[in-house]
N, C-alpha and C positions, 0 to 999 in steps of 0.2 A: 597777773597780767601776762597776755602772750608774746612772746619775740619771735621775730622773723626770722626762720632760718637763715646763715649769709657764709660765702664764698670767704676765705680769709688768707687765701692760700698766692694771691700776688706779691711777690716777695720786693719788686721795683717800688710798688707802691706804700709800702710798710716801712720800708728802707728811707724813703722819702720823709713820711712824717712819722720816724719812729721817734720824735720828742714829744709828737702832739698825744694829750691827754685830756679831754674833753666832752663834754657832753653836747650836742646843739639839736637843733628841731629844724625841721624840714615839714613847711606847712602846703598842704596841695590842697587848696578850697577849704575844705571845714576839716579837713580830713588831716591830724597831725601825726607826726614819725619822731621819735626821740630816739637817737644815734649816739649812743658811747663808743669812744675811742679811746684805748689803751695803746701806748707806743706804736702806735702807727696802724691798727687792724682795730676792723670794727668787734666791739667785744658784744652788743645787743645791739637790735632794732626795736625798739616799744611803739607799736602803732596806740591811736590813741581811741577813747578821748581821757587826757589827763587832767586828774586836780590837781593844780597849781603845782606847775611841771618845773622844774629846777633845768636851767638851760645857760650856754655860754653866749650864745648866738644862734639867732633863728632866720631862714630865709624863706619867704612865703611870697608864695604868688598862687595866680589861680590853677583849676586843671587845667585848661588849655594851656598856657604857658607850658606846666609840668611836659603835658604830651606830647608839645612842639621841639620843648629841648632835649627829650627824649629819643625822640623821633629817630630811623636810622641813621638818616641825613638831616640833619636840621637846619631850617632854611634860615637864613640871615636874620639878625635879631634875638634869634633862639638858638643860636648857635655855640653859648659861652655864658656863664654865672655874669660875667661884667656887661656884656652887651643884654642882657636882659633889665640890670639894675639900672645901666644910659638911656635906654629906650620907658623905662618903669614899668615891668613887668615883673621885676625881682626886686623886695626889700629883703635890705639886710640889716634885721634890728637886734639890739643888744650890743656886747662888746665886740667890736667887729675886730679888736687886735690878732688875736691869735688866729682868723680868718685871714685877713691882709697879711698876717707873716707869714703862711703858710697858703696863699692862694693857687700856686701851679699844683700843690697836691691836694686841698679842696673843689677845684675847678675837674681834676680824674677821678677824684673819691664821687662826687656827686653827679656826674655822667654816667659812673657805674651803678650807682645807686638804684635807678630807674628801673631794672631790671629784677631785682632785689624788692622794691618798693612796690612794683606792679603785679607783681608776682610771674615773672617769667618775657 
């Protein structure tokens, strides 16, 4: 299975959730991402498509969504993981604890993402 190559070298951002250890999925249309996380740095990206993918929490919405929140500027709505889940353009399914304990470094992790995820 291939992994994405990824940047691991923000040290603010690691420092943040260096407790967090987890696996989750990041679904854009058909298209899914399985993201490990070891203390705080993504340790692999697995694009898919996975058999019966082993995950903590998964947030999926379609690709527009994806390339709205992406966007340089993201206009209102698509602005934030939580104003997307208000408005229903982001479900967050699965055990969303370790998500909600750790949202302000979920919320940078997955802004960053985009970049990484789209390839460039």
């Amino acid at each position: 299975m291939d992994t994405i190559p990824i940047d691991t070298s923000d040290a603010w951002l690691a420092w943040r959730g260096r407790y967090v250890n987890v696996t989750f999925m990041i679904k854009k249309g058909a298209i899914e991402y399985l993201i490990t996380l070891r203390d705080g740095r993504i340790a692999h990206i697995k694009p898919g498509p996975h058999v019966m993918p082993r995950w903590t929490f998964a947030l999926t919405a379609d690709d527009d969504a994806w390339t709205r929140f992406w966007s340089p500027t993201p206009q209102p709505r698509f602005h934030d993981l939580m104003a997307m889940v208000r408005f229903g353009r982001l479900k967050v399914e699965g055990d969303q604890a370790i998500f909600m304990s750790n949202l302000l470094y979920f919320k940078e992790l997955v802004s960053r993402l985009g970049s990484q995820i789209n390839g460039g």
